[in-house]
N, CA, C and O atoms as a Tripos MOL2 file, in Angstrom:
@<TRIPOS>MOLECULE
protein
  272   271    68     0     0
PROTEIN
NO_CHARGES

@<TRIPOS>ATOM
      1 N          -1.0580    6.3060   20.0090 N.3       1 UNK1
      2 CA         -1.2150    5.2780   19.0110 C.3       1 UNK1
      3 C          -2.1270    5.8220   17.9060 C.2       1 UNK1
      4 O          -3.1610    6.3580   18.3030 O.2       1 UNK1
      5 N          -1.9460    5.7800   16.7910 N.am      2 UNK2
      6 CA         -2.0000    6.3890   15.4970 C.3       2 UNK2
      7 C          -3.4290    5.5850   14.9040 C.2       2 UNK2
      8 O          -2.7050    4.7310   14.3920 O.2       2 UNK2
      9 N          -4.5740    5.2000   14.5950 N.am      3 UNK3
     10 CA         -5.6020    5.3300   14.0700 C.3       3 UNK3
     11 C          -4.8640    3.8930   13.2230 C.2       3 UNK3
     12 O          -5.0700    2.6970   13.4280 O.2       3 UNK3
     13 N          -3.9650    4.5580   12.2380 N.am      4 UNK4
     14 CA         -3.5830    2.7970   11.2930 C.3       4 UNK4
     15 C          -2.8170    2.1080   12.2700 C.2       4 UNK4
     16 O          -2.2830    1.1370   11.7330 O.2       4 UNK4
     17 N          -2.5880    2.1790   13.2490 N.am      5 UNK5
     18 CA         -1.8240    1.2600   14.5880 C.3       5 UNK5
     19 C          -2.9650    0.5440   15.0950 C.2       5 UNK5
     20 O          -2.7510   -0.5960   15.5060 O.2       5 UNK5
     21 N          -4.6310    1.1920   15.1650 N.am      6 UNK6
     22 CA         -4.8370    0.6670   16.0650 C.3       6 UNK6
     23 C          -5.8900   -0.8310   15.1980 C.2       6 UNK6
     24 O          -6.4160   -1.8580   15.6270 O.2       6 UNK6
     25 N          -5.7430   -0.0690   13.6120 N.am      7 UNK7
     26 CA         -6.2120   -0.7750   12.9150 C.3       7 UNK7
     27 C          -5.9330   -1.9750   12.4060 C.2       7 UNK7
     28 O          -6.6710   -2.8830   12.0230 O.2       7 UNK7
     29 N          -4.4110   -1.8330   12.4640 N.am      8 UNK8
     30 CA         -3.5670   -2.9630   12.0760 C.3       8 UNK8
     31 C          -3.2680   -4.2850   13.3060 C.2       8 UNK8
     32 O          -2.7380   -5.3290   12.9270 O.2       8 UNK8
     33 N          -3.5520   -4.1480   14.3420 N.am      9 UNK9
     34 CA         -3.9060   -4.8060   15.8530 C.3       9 UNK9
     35 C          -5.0680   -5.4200   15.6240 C.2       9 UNK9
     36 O          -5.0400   -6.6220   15.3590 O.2       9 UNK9
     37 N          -6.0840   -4.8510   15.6710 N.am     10 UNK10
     38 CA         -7.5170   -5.2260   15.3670 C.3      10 UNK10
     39 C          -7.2380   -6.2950   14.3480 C.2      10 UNK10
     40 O          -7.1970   -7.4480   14.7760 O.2      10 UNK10
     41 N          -7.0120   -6.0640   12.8980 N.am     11 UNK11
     42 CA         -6.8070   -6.6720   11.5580 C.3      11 UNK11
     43 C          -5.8840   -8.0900   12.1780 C.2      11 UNK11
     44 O          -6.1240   -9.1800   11.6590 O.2      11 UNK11
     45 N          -4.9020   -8.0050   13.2290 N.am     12 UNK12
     46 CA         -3.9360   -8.8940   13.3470 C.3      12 UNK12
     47 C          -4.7050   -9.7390   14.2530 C.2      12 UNK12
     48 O          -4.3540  -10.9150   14.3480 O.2      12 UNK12
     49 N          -5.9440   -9.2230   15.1000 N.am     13 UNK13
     50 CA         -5.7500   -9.6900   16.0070 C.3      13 UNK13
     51 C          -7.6950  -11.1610   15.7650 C.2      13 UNK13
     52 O          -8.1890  -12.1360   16.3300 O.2      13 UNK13
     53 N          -7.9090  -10.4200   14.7980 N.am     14 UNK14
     54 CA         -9.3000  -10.8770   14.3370 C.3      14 UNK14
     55 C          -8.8960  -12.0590   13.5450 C.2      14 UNK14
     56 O          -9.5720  -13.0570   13.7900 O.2      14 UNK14
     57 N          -7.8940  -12.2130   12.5890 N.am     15 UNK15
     58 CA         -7.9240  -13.1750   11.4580 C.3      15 UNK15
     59 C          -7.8830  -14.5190   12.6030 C.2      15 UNK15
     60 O          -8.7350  -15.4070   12.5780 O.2      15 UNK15
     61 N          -6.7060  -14.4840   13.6230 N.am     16 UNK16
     62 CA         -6.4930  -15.8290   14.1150 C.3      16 UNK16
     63 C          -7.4780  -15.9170   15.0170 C.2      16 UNK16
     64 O          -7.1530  -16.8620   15.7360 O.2      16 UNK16
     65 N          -8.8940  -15.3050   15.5430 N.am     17 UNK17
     66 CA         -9.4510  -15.0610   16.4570 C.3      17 UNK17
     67 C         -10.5700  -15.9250   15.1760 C.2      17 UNK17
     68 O         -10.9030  -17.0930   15.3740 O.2      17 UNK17
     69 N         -10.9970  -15.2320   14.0380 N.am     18 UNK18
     70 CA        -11.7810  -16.2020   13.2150 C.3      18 UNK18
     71 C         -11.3320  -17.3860   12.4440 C.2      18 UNK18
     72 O         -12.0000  -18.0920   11.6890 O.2      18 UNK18
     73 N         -10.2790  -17.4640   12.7180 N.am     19 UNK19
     74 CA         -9.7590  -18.8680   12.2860 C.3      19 UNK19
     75 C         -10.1220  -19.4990   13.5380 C.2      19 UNK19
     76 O         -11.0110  -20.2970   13.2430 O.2      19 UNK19
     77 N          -9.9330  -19.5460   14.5780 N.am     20 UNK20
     78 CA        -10.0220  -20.6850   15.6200 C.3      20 UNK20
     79 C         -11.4140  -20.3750   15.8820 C.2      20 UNK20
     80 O         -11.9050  -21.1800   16.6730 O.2      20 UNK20
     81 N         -12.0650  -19.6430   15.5560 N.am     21 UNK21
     82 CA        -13.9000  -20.0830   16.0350 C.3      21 UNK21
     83 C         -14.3380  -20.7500   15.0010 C.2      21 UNK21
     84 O         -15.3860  -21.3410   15.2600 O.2      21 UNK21
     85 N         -13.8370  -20.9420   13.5890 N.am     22 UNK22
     86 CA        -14.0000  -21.6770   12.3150 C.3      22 UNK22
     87 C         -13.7370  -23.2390   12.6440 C.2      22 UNK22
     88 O         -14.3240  -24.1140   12.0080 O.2      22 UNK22
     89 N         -12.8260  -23.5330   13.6690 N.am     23 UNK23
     90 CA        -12.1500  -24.4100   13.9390 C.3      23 UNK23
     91 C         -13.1460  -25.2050   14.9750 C.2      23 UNK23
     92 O         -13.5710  -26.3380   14.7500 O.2      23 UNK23
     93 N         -13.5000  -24.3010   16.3420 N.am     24 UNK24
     94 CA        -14.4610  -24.3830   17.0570 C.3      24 UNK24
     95 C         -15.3440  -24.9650   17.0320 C.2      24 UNK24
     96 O         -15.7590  -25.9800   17.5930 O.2      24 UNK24
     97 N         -15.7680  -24.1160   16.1500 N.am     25 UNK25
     98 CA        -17.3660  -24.3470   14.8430 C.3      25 UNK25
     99 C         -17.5070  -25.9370   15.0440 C.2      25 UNK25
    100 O         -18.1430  -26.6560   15.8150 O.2      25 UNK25
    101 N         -16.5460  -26.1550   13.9100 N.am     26 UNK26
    102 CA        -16.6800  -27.9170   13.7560 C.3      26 UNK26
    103 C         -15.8990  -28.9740   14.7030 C.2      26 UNK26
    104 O         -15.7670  -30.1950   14.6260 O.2      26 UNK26
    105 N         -15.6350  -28.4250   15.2290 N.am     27 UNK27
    106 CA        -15.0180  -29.5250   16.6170 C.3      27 UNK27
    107 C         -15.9080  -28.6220   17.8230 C.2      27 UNK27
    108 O         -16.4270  -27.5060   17.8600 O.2      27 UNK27
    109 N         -15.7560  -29.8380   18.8170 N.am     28 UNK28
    110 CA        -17.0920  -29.3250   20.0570 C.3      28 UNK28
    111 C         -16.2330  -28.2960   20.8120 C.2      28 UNK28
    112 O         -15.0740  -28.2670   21.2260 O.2      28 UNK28
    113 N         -17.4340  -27.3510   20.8180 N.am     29 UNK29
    114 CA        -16.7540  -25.9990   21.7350 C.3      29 UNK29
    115 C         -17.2780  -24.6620   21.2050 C.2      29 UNK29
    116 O         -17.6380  -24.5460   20.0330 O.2      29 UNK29
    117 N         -17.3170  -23.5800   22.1490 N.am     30 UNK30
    118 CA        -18.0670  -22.3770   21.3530 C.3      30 UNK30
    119 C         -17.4670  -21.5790   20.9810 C.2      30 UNK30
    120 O         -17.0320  -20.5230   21.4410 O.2      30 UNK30
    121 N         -17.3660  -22.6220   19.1260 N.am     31 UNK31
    122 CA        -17.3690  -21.9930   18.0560 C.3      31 UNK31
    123 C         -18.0760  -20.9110   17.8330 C.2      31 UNK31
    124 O         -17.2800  -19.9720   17.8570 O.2      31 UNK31
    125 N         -19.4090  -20.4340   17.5760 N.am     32 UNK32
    126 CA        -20.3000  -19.6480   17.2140 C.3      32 UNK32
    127 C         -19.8950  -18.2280   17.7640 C.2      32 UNK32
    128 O         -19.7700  -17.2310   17.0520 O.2      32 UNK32
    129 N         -19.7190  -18.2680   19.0400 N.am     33 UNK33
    130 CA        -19.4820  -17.0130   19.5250 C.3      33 UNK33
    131 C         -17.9420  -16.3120   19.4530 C.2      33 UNK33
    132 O         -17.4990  -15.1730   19.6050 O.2      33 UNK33
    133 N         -17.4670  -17.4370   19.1830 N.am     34 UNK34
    134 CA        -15.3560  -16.5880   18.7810 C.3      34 UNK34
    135 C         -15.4130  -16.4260   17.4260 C.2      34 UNK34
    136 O         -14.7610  -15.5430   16.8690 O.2      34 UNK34
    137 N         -16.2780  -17.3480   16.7080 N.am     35 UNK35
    138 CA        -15.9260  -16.8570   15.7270 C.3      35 UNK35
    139 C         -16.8730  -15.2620   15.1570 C.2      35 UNK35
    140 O         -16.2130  -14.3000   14.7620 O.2      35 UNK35
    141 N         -17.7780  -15.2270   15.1820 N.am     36 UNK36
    142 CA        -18.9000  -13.7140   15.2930 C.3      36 UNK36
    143 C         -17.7490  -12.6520   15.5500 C.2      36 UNK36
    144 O         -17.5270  -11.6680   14.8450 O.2      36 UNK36
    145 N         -16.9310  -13.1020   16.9020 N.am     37 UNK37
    146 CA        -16.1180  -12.1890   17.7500 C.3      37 UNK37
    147 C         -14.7350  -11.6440   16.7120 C.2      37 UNK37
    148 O         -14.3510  -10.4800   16.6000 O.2      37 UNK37
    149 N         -14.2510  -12.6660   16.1390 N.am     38 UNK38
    150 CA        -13.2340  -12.6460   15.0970 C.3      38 UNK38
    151 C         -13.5930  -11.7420   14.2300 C.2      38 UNK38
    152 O         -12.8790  -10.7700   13.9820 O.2      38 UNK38
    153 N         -14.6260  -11.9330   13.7230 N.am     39 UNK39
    154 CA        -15.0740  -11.5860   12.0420 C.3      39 UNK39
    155 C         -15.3090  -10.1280   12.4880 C.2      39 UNK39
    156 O         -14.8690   -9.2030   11.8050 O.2      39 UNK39
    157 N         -16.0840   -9.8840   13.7690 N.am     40 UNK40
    158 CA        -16.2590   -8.4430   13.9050 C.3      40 UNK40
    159 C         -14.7060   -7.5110   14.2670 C.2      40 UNK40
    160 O         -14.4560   -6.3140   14.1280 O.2      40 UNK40
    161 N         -14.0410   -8.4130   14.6660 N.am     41 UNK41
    162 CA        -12.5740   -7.5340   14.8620 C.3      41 UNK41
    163 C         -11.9430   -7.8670   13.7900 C.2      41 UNK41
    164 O         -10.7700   -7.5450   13.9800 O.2      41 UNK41
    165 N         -12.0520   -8.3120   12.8120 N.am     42 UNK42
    166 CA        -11.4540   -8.3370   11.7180 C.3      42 UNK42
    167 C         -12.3110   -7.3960   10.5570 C.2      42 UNK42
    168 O         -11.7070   -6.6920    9.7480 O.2      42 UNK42
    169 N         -13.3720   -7.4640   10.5870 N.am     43 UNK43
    170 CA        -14.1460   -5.9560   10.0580 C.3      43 UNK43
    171 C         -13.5210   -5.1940   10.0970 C.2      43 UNK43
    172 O         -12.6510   -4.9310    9.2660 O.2      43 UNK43
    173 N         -13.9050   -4.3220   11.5590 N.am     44 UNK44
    174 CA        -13.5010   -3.5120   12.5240 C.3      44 UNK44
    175 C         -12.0980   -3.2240   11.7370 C.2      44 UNK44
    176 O         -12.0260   -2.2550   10.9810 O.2      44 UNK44
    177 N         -11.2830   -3.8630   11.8850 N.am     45 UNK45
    178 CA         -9.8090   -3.1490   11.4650 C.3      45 UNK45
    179 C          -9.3610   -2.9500    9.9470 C.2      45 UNK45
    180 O          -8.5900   -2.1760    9.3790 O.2      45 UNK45
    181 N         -10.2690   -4.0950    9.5100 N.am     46 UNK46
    182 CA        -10.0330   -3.6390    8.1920 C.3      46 UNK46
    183 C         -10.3250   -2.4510    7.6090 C.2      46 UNK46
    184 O          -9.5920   -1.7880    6.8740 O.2      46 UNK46
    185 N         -11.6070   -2.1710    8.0300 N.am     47 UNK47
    186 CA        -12.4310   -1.0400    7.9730 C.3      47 UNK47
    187 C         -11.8450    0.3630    8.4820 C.2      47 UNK47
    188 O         -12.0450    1.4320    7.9050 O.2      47 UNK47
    189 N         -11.1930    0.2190    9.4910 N.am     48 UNK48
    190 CA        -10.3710    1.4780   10.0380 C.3      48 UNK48
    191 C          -9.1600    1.7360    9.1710 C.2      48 UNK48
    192 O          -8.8730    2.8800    8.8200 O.2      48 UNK48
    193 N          -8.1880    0.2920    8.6990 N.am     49 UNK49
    194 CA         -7.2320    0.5250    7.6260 C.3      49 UNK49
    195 C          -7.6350    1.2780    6.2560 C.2      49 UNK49
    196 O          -6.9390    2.1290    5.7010 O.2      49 UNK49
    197 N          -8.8820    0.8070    5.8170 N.am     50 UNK50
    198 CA         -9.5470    1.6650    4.7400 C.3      50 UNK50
    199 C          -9.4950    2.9570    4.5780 C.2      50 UNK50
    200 O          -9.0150    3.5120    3.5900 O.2      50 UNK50
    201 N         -10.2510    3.8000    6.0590 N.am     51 UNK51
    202 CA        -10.6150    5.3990    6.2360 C.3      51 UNK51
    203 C          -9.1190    5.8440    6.2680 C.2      51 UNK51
    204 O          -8.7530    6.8150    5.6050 O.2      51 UNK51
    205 N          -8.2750    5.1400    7.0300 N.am     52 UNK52
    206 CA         -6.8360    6.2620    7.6690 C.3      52 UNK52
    207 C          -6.2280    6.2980    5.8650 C.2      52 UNK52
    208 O          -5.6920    7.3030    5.3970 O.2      52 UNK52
    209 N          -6.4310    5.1190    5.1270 N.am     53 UNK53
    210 CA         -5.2680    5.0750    4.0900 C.3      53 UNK53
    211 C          -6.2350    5.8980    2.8630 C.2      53 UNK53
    212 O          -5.6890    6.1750    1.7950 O.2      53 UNK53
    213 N          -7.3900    6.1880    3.0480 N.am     54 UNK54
    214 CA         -8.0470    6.9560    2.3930 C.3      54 UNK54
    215 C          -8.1130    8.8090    2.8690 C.2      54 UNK54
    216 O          -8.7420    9.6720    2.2580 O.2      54 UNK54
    217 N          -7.3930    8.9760    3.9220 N.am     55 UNK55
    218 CA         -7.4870   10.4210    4.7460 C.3      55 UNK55
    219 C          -6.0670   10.3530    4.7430 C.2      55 UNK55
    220 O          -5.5280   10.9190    5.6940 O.2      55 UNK55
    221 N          -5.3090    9.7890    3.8940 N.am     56 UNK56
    222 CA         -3.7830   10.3300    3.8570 C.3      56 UNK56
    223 C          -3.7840   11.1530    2.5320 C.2      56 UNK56
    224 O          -4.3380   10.8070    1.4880 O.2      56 UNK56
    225 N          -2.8410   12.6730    2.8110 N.am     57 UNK57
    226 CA         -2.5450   13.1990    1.9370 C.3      57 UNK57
    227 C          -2.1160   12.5890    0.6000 C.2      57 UNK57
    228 O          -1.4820   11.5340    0.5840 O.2      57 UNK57
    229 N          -2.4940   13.3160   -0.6620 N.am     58 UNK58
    230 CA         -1.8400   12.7980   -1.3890 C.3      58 UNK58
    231 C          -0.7880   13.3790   -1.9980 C.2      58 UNK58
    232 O          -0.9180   14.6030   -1.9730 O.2      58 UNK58
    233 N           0.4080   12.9510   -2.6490 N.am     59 UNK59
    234 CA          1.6110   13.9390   -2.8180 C.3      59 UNK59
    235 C           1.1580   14.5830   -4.2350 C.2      59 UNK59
    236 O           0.2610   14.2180   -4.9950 O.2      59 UNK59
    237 N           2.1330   15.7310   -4.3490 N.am     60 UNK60
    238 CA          1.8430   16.5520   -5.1750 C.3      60 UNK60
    239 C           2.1760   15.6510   -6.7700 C.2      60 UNK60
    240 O           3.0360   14.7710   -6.7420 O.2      60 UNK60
    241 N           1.5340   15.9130   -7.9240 N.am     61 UNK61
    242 CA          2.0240   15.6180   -8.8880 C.3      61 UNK61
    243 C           3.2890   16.7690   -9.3080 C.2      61 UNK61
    244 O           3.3890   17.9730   -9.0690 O.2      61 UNK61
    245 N           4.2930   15.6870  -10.1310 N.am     62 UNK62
    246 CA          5.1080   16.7410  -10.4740 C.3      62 UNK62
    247 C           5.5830   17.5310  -11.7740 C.2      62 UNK62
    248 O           5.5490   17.0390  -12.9020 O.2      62 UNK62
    249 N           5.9270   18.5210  -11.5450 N.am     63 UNK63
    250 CA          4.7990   19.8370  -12.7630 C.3      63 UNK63
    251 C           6.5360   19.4910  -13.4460 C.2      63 UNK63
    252 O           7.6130   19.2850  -12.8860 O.2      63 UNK63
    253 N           5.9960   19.5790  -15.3040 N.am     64 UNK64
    254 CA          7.4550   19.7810  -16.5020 C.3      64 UNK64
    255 C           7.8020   21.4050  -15.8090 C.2      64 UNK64
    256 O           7.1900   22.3800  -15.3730 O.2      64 UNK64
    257 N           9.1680   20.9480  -16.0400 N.am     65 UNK65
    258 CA          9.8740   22.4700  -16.4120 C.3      65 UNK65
    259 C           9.2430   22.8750  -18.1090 C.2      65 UNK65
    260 O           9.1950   22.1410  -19.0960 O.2      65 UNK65
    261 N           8.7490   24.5390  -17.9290 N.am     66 UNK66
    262 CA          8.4940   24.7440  -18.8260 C.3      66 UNK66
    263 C           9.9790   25.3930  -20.0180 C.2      66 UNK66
    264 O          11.0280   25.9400  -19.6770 O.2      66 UNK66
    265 N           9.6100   25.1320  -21.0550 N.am     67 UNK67
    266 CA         10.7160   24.9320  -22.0140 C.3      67 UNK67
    267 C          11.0370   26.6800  -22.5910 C.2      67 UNK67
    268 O           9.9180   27.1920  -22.5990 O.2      67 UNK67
    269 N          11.8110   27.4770  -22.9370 N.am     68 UNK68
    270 CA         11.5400   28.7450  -23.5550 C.3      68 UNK68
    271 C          12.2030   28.8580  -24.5400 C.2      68 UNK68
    272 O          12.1230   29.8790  -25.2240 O.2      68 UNK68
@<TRIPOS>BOND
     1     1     2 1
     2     2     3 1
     3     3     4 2
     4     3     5 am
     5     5     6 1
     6     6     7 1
     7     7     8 2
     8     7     9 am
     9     9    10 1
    10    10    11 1
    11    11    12 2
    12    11    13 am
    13    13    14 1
    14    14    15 1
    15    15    16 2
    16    15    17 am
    17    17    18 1
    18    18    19 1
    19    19    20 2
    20    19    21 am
    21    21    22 1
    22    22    23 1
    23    23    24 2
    24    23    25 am
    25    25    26 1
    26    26    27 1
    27    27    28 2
    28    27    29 am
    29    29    30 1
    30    30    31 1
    31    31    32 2
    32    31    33 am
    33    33    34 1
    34    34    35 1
    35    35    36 2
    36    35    37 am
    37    37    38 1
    38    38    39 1
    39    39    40 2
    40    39    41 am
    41    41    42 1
    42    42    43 1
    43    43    44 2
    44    43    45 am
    45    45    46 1
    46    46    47 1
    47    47    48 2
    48    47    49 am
    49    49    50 1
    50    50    51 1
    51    51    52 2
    52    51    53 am
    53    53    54 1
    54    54    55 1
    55    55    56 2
    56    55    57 am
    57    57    58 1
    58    58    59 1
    59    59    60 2
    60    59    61 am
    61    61    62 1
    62    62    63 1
    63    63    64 2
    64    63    65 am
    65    65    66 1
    66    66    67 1
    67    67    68 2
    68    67    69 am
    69    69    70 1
    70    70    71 1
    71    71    72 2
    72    71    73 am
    73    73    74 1
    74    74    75 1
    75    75    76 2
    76    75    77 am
    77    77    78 1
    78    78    79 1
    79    79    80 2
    80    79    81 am
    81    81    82 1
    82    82    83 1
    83    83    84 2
    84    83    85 am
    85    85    86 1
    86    86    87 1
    87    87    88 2
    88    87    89 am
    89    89    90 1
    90    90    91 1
    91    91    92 2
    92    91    93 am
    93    93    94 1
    94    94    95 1
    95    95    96 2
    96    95    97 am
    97    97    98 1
    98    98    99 1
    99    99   100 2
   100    99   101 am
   101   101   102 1
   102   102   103 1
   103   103   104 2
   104   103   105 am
   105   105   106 1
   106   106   107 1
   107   107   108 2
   108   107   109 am
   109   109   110 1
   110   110   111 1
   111   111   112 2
   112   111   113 am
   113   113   114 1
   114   114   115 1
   115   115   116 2
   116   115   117 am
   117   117   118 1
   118   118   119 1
   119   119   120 2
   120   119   121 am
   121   121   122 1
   122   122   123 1
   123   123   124 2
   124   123   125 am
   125   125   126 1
   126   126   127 1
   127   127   128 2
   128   127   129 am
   129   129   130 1
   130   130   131 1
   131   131   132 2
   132   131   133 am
   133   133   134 1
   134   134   135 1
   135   135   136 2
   136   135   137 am
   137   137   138 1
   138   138   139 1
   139   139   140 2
   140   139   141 am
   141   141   142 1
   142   142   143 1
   143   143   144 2
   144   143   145 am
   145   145   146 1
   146   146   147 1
   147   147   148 2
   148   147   149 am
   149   149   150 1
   150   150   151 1
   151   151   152 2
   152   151   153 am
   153   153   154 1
   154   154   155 1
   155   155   156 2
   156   155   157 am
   157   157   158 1
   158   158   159 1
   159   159   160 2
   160   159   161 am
   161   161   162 1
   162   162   163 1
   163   163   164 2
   164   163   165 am
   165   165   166 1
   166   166   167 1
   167   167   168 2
   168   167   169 am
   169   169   170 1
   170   170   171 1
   171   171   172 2
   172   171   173 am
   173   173   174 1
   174   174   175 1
   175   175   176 2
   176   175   177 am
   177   177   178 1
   178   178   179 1
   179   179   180 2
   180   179   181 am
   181   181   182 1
   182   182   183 1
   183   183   184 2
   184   183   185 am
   185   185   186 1
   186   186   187 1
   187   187   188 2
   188   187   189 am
   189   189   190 1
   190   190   191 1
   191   191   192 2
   192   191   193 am
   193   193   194 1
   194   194   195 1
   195   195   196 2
   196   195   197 am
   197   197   198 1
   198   198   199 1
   199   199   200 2
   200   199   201 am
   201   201   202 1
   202   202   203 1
   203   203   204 2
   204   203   205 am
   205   205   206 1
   206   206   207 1
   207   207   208 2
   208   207   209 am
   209   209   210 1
   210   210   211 1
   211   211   212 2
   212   211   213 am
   213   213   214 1
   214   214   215 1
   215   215   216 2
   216   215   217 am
   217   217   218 1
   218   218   219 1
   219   219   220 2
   220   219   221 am
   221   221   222 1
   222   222   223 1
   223   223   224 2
   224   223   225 am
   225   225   226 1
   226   226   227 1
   227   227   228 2
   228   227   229 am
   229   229   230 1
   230   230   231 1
   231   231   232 2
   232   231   233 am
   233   233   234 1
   234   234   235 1
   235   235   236 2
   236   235   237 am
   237   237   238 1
   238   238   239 1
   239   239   240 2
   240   239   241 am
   241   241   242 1
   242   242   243 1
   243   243   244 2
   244   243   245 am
   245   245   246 1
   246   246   247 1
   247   247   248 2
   248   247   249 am
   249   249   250 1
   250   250   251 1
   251   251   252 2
   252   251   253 am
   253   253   254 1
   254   254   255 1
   255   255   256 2
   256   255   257 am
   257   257   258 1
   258   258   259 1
   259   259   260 2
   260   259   261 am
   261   261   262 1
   262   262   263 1
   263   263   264 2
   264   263   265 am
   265   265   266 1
   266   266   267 1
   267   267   268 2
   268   267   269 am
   269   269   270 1
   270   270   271 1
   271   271   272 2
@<TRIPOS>SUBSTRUCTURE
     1 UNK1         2 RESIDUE 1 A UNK
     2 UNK2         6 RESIDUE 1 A UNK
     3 UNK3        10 RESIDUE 1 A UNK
     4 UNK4        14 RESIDUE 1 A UNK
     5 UNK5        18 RESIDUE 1 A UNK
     6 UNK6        22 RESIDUE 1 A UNK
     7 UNK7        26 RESIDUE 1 A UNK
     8 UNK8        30 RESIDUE 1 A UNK
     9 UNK9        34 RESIDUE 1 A UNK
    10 UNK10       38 RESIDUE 1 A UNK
    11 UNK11       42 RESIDUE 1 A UNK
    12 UNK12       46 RESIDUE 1 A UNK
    13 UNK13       50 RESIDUE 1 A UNK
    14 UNK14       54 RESIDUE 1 A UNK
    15 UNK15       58 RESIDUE 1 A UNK
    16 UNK16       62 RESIDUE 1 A UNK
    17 UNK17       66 RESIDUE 1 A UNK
    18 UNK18       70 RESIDUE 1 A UNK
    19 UNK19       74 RESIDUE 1 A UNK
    20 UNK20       78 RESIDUE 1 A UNK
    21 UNK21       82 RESIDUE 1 A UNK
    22 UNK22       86 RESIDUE 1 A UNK
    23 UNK23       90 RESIDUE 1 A UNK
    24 UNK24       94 RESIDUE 1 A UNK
    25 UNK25       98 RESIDUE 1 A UNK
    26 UNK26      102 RESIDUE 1 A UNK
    27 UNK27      106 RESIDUE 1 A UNK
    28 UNK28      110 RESIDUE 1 A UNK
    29 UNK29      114 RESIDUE 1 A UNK
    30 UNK30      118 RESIDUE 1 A UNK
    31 UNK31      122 RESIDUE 1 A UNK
    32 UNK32      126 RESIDUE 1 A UNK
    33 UNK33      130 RESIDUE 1 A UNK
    34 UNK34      134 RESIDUE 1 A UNK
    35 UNK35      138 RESIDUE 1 A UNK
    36 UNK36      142 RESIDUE 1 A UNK
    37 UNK37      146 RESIDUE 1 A UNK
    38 UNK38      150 RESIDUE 1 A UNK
    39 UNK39      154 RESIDUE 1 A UNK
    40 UNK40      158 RESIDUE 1 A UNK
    41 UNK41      162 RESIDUE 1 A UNK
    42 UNK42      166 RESIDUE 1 A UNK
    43 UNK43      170 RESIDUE 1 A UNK
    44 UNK44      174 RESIDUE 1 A UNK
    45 UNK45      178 RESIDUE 1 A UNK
    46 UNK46      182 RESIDUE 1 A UNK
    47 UNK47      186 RESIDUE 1 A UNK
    48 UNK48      190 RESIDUE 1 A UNK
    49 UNK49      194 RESIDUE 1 A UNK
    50 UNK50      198 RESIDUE 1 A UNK
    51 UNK51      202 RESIDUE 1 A UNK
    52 UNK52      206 RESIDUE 1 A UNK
    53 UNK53      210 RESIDUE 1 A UNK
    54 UNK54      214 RESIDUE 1 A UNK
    55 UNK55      218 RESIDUE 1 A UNK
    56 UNK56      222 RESIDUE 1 A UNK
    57 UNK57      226 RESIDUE 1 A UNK
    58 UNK58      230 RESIDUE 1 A UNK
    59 UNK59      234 RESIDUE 1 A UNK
    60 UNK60      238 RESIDUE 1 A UNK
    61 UNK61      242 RESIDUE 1 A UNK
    62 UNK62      246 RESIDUE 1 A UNK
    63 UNK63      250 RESIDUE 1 A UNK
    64 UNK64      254 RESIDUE 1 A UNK
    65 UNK65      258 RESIDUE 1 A UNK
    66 UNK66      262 RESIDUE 1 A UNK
    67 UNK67      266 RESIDUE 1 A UNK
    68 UNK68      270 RESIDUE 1 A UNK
């Protein structure tokens, strides 16, 4: 599993993880701690999507034919 695989899991797996401790939060139940839990796995992957899509090659620009 590939670095932006494991980032994009994390990223998928945090948003609905801090949505329902948001939810938590204000209806009785522990909110406080799913949501902390969310936000840090939603960091977490965002943050890993950042480095991999920043450590991808970049393609070559492409050079004129020169004219004679």
């Amino acid at each position: 599993m590939t670095k932006r695989h494991i980032g994009t899991a994390l990223a998928a797996a945090g948003a609905p993880l801090s949505l329902t401790g948001a939810v938590l939060y204000v209806l009785p139940g522990p909110g406080l701690p799913v949501l902390v839990t969310g936000l840090a796995t939603l960091i977490a992957g965002l943050f890993t999507l950042a480095l991999t899509r920043r450590d991808r090659p970049r393609p070559r620009p492409r050079q004129e034919p020169h004219d004679r």
